[in-house]
C-alpha positions as CSV (number, residue, x, y, z in Angstrom):
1,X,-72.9,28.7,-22.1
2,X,-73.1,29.9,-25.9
3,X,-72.8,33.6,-24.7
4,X,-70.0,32.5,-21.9
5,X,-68.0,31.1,-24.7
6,X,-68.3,33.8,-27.4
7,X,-67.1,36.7,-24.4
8,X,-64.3,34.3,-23.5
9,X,-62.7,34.2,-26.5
10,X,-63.6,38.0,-27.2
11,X,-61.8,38.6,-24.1
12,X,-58.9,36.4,-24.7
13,X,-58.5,37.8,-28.1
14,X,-58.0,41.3,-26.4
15,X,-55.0,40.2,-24.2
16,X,-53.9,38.6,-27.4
17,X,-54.0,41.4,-29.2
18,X,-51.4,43.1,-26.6
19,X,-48.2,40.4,-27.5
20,X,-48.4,42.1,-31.6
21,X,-46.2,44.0,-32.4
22,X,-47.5,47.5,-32.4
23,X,-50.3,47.0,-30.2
24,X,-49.0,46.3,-26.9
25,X,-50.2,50.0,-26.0
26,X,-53.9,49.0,-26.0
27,X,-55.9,48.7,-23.2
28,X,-57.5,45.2,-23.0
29,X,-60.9,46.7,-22.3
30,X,-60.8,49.2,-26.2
31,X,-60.0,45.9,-27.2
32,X,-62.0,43.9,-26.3
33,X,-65.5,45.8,-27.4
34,X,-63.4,47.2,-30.8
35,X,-63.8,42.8,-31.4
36,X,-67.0,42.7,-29.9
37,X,-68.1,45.5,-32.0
38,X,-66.4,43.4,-35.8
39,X,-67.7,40.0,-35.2
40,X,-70.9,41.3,-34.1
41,X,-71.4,43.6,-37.2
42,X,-69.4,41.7,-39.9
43,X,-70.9,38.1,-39.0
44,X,-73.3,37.7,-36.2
45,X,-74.0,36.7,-32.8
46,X,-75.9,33.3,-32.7
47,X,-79.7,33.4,-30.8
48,X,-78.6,31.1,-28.6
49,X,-75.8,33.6,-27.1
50,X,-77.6,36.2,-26.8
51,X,-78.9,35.5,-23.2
52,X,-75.3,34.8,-22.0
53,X,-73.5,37.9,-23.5
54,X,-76.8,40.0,-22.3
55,X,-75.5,38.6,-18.6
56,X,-71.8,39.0,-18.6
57,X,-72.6,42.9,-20.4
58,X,-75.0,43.7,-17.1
59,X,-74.3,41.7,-13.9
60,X,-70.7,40.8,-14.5
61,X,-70.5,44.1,-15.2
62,X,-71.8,45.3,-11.8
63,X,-69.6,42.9,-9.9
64,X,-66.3,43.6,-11.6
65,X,-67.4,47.7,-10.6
66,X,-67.8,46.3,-6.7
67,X,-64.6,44.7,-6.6
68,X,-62.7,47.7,-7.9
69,X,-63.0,48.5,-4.4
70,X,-60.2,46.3,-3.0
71,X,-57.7,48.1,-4.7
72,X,-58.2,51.3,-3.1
73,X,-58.0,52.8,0.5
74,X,-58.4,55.3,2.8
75,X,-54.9,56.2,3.4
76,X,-54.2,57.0,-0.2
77,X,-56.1,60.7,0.6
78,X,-53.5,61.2,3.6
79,X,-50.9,60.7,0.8
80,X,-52.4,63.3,-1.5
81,X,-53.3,65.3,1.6
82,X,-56.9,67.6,2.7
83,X,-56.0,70.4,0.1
84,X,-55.2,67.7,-2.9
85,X,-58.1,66.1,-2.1
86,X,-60.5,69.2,-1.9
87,X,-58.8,70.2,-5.3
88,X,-59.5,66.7,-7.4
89,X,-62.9,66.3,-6.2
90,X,-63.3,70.2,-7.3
91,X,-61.9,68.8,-10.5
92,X,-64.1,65.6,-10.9
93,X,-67.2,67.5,-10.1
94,X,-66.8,70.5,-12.6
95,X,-65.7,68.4,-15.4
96,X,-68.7,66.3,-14.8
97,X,-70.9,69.5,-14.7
98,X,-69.2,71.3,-17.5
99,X,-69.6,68.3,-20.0
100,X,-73.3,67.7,-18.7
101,X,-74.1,71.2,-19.9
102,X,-72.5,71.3,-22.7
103,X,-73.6,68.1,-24.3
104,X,-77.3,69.3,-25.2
105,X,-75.5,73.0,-26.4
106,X,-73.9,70.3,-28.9
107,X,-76.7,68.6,-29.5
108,X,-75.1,65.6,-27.7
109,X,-77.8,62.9,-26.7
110,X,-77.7,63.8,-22.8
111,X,-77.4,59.7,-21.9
112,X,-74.2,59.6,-24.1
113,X,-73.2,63.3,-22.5
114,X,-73.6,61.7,-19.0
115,X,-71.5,58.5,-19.5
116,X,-69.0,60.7,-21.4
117,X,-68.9,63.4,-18.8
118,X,-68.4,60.0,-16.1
119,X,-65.3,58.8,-18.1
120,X,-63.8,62.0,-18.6
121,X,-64.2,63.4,-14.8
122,X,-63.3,59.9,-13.2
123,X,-61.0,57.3,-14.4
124,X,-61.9,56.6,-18.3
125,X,-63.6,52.9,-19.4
126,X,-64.0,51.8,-16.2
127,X,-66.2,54.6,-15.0
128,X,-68.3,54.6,-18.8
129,X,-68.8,51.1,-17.8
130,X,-70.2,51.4,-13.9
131,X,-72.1,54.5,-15.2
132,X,-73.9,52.4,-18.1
133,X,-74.7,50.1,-14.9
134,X,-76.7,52.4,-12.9
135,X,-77.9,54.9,-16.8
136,X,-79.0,51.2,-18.7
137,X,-77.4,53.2,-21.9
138,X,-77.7,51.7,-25.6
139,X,-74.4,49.9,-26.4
140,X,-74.0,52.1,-28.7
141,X,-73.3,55.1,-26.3
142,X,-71.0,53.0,-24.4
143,X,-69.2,51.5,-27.5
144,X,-68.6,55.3,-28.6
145,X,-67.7,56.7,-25.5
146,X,-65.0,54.4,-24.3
147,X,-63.9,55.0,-27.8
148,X,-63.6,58.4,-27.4
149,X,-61.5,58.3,-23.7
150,X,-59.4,56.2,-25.0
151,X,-58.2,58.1,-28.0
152,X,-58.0,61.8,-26.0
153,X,-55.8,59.4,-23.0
154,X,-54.1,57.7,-25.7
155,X,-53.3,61.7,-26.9
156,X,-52.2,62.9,-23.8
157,X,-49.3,60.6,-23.5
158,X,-47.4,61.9,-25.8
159,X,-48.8,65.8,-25.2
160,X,-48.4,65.9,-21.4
161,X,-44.4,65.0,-20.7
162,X,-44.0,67.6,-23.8
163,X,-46.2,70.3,-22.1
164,X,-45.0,69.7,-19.1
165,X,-41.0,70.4,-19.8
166,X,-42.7,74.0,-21.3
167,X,-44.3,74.6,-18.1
168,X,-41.1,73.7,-16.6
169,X,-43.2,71.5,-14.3
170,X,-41.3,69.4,-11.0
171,X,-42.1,65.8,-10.4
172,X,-45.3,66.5,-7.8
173,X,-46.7,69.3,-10.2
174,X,-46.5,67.0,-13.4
175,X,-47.6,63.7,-11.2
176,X,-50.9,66.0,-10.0
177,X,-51.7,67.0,-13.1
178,X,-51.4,63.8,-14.7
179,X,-53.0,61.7,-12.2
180,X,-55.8,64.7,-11.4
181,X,-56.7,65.0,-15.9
182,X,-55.8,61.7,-17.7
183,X,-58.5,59.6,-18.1
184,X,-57.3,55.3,-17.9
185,X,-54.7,54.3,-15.3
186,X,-52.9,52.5,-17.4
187,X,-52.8,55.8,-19.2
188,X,-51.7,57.4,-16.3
189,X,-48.8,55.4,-15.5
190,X,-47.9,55.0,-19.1
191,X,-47.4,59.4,-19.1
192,X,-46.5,59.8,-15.3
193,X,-43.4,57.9,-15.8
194,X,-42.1,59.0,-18.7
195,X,-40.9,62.3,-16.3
196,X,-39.3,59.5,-13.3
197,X,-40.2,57.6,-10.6
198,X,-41.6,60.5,-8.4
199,X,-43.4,61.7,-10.9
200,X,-44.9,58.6,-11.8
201,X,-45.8,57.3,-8.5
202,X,-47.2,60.5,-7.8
203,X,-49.3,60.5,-10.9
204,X,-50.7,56.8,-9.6
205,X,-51.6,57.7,-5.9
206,X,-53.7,61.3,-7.2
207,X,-55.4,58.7,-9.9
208,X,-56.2,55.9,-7.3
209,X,-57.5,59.1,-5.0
210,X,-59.4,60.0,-7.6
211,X,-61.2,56.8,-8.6
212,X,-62.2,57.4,-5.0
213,X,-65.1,59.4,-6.3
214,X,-66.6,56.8,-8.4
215,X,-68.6,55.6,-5.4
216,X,-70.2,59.5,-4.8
217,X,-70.2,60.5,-8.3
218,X,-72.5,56.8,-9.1
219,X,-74.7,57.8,-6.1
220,X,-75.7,60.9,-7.6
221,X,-75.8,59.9,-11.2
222,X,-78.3,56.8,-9.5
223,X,-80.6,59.7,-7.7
224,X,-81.0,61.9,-10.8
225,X,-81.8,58.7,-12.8
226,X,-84.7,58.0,-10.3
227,X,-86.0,61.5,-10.5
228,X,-85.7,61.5,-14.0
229,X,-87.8,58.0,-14.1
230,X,-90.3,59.5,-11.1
231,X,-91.1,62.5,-13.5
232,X,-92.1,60.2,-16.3
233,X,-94.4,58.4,-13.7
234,X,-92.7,55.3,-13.4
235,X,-92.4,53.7,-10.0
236,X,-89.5,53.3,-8.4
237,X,-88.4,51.1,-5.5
238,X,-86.3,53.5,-3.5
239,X,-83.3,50.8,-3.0
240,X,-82.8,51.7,-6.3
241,X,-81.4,55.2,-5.8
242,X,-77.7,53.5,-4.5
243,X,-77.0,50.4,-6.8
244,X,-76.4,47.6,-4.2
245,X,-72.9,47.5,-6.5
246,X,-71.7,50.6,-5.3
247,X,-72.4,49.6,-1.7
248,X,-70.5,46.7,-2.3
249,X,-67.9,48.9,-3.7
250,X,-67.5,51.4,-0.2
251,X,-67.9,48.1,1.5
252,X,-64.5,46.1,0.1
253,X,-62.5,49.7,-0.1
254,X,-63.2,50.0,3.5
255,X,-62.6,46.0,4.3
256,X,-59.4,46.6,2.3
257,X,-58.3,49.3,4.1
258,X,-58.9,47.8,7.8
259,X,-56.7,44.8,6.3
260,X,-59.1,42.0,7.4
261,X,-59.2,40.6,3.3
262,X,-56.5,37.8,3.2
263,X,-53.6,39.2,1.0
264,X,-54.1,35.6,-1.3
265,X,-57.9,36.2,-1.8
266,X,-57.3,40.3,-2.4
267,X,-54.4,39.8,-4.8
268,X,-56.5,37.1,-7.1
269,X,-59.4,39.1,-6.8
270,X,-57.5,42.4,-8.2
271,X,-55.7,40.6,-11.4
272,X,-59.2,39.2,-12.0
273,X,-61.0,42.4,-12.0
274,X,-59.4,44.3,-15.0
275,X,-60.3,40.5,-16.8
276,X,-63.9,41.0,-15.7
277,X,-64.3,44.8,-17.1
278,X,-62.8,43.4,-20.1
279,X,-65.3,40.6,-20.7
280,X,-68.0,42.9,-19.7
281,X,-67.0,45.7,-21.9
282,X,-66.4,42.6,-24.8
283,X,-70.4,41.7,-24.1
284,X,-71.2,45.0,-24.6
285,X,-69.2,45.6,-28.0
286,X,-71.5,42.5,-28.8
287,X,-74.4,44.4,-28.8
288,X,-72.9,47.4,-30.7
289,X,-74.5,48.4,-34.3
290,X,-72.1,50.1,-36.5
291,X,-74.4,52.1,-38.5
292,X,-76.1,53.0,-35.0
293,X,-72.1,54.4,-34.3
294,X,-72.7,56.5,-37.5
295,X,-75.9,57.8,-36.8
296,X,-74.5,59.7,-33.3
297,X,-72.4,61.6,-35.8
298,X,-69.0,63.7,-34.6
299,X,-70.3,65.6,-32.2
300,X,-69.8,63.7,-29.1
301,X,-66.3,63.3,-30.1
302,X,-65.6,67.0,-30.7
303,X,-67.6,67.3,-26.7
304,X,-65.0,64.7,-26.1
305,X,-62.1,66.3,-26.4
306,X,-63.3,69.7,-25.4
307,X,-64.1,68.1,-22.1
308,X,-60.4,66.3,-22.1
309,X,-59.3,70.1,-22.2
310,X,-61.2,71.7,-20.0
311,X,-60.3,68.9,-17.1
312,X,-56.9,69.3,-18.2
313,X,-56.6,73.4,-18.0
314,X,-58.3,73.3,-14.4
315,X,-55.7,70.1,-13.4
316,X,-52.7,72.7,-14.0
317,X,-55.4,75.8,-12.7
318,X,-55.3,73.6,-9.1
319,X,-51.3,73.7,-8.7
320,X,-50.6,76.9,-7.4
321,X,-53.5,75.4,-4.3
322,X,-51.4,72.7,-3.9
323,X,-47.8,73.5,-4.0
């Protein structure tokens, strides 16, 4: 209970954090493990919490990933259609690649290179966090990384609708490329927009389409984690190569797309999700050391952004396929 409590209020002081003046931009989830991060480093967290922020950083954390499910379905590829599709997952997959390789060429700590290359390719925090589930990073990696996709999103809001009127870009070119390169949703709806409603709901179905992958993309990243562990010579149970949250995951996009979840439970259990990747992520800034932060130097951030660019260049590269 201890650990409960001290997430809660980390959690609740995010959301809180929104109603200042000046800070209503944040995502709850930066928030949250930017606190997490402070009170753990310029106080400390009590023994007797440690057990209970420990759980809501791993299990919660796994859960709130599964139920991410519901708010996705089939029918949101028909919308983007078979060549969209074929051209975000190329999109996902080479980013993901790209900043793989080029995280050790930086001298990038390949564990923090993975769950950067995650949040860049997929859909930002969320994706840092349901990678860390199935990588077991230090909270470090995940501290700095969510860090990171939240300032290069956080850039593009104000560089894409600018970019875009250069390009002399229509509503469906500017939604693709937002929803198909920007890395939060909120960050997504916060840039589609700013160009009208097309553009904007455009932007949101690509980046819903898109978050599609997380399931696939946390499948592989689960079976190169177990051949990494087999070469070591660790044994492996073999359930463990698809995390029984990303089944759960396929398993409540699917149910939500027949229709057979009640609209009451679906709706609650959506508005509480985002709260549970916040308290999660909160746990996790909990854990985070900022002289650890230090240590990992610039370099991931420099891979960072040059990952931010890359997805965004082969966004606008994908058009012409589209259109």
């Amino acid at each position: 209970m201890p650990g409960f409590t001290l997430v809660a209020i980390v959690t609740a002081a995010a959301y809180g954090l929104r109603q200042m003046p000046g800070f209503s931009g944040f995502s709850p989830m930066f928030s949250a493990i930017l606190i997490g991060m402070v009170f753990a480093n310029f106080t400390s967290v009590p023994a007797q919490a440690v057990p209970g922020v420990s759980l809501m950083g791993k299990k919660l954390l796994r859960l709130a990933v599964a139920f991410l499910g519901l708010q996705l379905t089939l029918t949101q590829i028909g919308e983007v259609g078979l060549a969209g599709m074929l051209a975000i997952s190329f999109v996902v997959l080479s980013t993901y690649t790209f900043t793989v390789i080029a995280a050790p060429l930086l001298g990038v700590d390949a564990g923090l290179g993975r769950l950067l290359a995650a949040g860049t390719s997929i859909c930002g925090a969320s994706a840092i966090a349901a990678a860390n589930a199935v990588e077991q990073a230090k909270d470090e990696d995940v501290s700095y990384a969510v860090a990171c996709v939240t300032l290069f999103g956080t850039i593009a809001i104000a560089a894409y609708p600018v970019i875009a009127r250069m390009m002399e870009l229509d509503a469906f070119a500017f939604g693709f490329w937002t929803g198909a390169s920007v890395h939060e949703v909120a960050q997504v709806v916060a840039t589609g927009f700013q160009l009208g409603d097309q553009a904007g709901e455009m932007s949101v179905v690509v980046k819903l389409s898109r978050v599609l992958l997380l399931a696939p993309l946390l499948m592989a990243v689960a079976f190169l984690a177990h051949r990494r562990t087999n070469r070591k010579g660790a044994s492996v149970s073999t359930g463990s190569i698809v995390p029984v949250f990303v089944i759960g995951f396929i398993v409540l996009m699917l149910a939500n797309t027949a229709g057979i979840v009640p609209e009451m439970i679906r709706t609650c259990i959506v508005q509480a999700t985002p709260v549970a990747l916040t308290a999660a992520l909160g746990a996790l800034g909990l854990g985070t050391s900022f002289k650890a932060l230090k240590a990992r130097g610039i370099r991931p951030l420099l891979l960072a952004g040059i990952a931010s660019v890359f997805i965004s260049v082969l966004s606008v590269a994908m058009l012409p396929l589209i259109t």
